[in-house]
NUPADO-330627 format. One line per field, with one value per atom (N, C-alpha, C, CB): residue number from 1; atom name; x, y, z. Coordinates in steps of 0.05 Angstrom, whole numbers. Glycine has a CB too. Example, Ala and Ser with C-alpha at 12.3 -4.5 7.8 and 13.67 -1.06 7.14 Angstrom:
i <- [1/1/1/1/2/2/2/2]
at <- [N/CA/C/CB/N/CA/C/CB]
x <- [264/246/264/226/257/273/258/282]
y <- [-114/-90/-66/-89/-45/-21/1/-12]
z <- [156/156/156/181/142/143/157/114]
This chain:
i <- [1/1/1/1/2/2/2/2/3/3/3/3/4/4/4/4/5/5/5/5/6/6/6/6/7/7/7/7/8/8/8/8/9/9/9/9/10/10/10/10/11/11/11/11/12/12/12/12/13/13/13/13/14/14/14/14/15/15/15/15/16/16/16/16/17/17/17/17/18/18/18/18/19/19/19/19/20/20/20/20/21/21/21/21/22/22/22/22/23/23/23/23/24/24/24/24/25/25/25/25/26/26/26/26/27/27/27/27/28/28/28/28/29/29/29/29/30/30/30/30/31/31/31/31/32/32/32/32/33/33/33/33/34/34/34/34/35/35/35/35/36/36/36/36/37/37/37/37/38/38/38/38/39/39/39/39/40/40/40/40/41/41/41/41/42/42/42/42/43/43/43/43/44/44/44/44/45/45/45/45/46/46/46/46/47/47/47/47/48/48/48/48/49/49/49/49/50/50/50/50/51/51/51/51/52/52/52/52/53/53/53/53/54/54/54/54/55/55/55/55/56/56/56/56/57/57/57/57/58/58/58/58/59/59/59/59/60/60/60/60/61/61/61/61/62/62/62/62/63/63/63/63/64/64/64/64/65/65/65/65/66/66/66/66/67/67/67/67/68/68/68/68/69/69/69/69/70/70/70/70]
at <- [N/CA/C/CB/N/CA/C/CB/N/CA/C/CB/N/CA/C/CB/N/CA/C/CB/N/CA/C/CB/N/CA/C/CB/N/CA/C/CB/N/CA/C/CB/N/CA/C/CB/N/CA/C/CB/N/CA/C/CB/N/CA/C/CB/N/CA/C/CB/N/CA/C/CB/N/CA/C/CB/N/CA/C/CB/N/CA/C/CB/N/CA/C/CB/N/CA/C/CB/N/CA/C/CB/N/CA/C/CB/N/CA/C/CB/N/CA/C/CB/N/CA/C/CB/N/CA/C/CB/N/CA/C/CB/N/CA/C/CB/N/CA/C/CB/N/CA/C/CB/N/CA/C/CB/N/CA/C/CB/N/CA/C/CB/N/CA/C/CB/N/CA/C/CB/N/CA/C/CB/N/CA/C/CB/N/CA/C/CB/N/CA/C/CB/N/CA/C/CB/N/CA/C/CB/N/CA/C/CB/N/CA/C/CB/N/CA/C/CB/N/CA/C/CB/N/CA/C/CB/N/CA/C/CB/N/CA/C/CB/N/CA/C/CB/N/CA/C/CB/N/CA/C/CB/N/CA/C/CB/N/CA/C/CB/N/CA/C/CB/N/CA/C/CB/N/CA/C/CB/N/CA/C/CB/N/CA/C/CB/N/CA/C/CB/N/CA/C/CB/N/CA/C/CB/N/CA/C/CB/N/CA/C/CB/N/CA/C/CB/N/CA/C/CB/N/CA/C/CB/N/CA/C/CB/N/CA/C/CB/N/CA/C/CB/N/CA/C/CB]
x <- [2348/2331/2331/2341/2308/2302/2314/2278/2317/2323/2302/2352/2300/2277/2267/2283/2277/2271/2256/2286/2261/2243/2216/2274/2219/2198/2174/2208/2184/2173/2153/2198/2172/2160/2135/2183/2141/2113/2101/2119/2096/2074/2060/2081/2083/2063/2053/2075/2062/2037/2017/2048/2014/1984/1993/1965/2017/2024/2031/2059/2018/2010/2052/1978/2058/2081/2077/2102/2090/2097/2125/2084/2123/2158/2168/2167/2153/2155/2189/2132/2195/2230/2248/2231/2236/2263/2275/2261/2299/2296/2301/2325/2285/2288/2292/2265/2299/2304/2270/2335/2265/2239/2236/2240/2250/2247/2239/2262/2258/2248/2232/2253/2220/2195/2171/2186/2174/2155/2147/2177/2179/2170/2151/2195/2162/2147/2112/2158/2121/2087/2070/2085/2085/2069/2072/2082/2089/2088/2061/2124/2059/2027/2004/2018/2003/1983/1965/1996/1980/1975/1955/2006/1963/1950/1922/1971/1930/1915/1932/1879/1958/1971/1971/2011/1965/1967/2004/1941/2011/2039/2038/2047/2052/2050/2081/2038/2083/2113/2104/2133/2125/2128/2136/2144/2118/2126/2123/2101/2140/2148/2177/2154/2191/2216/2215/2243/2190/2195/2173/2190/2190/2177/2150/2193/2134/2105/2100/2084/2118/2125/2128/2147/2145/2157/2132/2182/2122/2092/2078/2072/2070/2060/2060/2055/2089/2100/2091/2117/2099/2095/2069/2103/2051/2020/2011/2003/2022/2014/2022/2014/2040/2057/2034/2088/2029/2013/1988/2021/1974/1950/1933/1946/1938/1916/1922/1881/1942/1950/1966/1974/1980/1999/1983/2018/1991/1983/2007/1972/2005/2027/2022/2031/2041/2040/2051/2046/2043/2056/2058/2030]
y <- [1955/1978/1993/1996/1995/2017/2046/2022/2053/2085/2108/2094/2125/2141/2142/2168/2153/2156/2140/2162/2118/2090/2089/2043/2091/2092/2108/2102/2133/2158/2147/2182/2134/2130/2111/2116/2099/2068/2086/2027/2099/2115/2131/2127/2145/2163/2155/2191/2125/2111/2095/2093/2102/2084/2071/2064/2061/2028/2036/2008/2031/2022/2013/1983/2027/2020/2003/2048/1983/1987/1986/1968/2010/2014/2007/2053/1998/1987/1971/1973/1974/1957/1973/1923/1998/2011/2034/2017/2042/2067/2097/2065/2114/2135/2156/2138/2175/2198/2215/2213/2226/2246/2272/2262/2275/2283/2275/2283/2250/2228/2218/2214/2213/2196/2222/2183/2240/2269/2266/2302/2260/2263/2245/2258/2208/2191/2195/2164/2208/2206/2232/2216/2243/2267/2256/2301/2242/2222/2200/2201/2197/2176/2193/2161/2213/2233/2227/2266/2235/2250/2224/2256/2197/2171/2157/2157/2169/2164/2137/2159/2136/2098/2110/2082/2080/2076/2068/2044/2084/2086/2074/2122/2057/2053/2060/2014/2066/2069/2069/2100/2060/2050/2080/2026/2083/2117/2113/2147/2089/2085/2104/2046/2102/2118/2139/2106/2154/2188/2202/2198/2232/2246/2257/2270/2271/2266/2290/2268/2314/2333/2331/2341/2296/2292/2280/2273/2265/2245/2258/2223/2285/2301/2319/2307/2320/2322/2311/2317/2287/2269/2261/2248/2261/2258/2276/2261/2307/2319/2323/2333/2319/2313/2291/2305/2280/2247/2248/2221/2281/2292/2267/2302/2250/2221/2199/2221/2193/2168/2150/2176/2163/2149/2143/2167/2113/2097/2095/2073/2094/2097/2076/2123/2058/2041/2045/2021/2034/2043/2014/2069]
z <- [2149/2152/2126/2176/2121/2098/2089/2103/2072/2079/2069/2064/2092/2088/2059/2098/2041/2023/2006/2019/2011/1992/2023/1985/2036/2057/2051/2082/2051/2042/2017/2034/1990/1962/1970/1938/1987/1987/2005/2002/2021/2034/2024/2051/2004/1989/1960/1986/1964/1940/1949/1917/1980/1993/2008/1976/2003/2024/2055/2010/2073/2102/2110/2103/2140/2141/2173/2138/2179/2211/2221/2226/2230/2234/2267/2226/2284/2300/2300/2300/2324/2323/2306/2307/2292/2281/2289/2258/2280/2300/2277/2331/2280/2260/2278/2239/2265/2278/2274/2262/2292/2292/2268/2322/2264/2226/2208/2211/2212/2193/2188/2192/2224/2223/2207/2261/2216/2212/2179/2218/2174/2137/2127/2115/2137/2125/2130/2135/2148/2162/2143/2207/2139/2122/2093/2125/2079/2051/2058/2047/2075/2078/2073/2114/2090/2091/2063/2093/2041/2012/2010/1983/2012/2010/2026/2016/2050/2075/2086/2069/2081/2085/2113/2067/2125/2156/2161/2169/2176/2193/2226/2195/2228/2264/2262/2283/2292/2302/2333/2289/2353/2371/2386/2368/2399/2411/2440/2400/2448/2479/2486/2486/2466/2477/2463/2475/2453/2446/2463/2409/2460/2483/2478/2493/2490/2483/2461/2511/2466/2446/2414/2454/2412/2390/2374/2394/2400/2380/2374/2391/2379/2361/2340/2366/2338/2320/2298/2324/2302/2280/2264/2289/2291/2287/2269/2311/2278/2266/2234/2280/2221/2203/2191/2215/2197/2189/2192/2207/2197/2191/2200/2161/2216/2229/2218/2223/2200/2184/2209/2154/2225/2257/2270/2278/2283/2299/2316/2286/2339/2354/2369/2367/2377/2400/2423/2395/2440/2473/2491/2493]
């Protein structure tokens, strides 16, 4: 597994993530997703086991770059 921080760097130089199968903490995920933003990079993450509060969180953080699977 990656660590945020190099995640963060390839998002916010364009590059598309799918983080599917990993597990981040909702911060975390918040940040990478707002490091895509600046790019427009497409982010998926698997938002079957977060609460519906959190996925917007994140979404919002990721200004429309999150793709969420279910």
């Amino acid at each position: 597994m990656r660590h945020v921080d190099d995640l963060c760097r390839i998002a916010a130089s364009g590059g598309g993530l799918d983080l599917t199968g990993t597990v981040y903490l909702v911060p975390e995920l918040m940040r990478i997703a707002a490091s895509a933003s600046s790019k427009r990079a497409q982010i998926i993450i698997d938002g079957k086991n977060l609460q519906t509060d959190d996925l917007v969180k994140i979404g919002a953080a990721g200004q429309g770059c999150v793709l969420f699977k279910f």
